[in-house]
N, C-alpha and C positions, 0 to 999 in steps of 0.2 A: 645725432651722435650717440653711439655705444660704448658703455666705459666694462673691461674684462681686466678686473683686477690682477699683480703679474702672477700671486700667487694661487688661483682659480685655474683649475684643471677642465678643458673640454677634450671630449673625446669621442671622434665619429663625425655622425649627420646635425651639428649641432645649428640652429640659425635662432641669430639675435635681430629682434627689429630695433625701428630707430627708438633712440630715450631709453632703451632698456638697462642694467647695469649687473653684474653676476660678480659679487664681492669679495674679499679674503677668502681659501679655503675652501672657495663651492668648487663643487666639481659635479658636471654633467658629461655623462655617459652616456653617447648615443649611438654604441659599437654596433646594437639590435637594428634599431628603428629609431625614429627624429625625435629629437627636442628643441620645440621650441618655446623660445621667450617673447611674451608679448611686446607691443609698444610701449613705452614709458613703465615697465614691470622691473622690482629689483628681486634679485637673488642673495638673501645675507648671507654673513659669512657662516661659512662650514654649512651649509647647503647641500643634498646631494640629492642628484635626479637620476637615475638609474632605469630605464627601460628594459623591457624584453621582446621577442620578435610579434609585430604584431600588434604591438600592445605600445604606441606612441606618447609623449608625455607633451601635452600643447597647455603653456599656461600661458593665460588672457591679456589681455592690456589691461595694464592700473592695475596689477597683481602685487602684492608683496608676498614674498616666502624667506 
């Protein structure tokens, strides 16, 4: 199970695996190229992943940021 808190912004190519959680305020931009969220990795709040073309943002399982 994935939890995408309501006020967390995605936007684009975005994929969450399972266990991961993207919390208050984050907001991942994946208008370029993907971002992705590992297994069981959280994203705290106000968070932001921002990519550009080319240049993907893949964070790992058992990540915190």
């Amino acid at each position: 199970m994935i939890y995408v808190a309501p006020s967390a912004v995605l936007v684009g190519d975005v994929t969450i695996e399972d266990g991961a959680s993207v919390w208050h305020g984050a907001v991942l931009r994946a208008d370029f190229d993907e971002v992705v969220v590992g297994r069981d990795s959280n994203l705290q709040d106000n968070v932001v992943v921002h990519v550009d073309r080319g240049m993907p943002a893949r964070i790992g399982a058992k990540v915190t940021v």
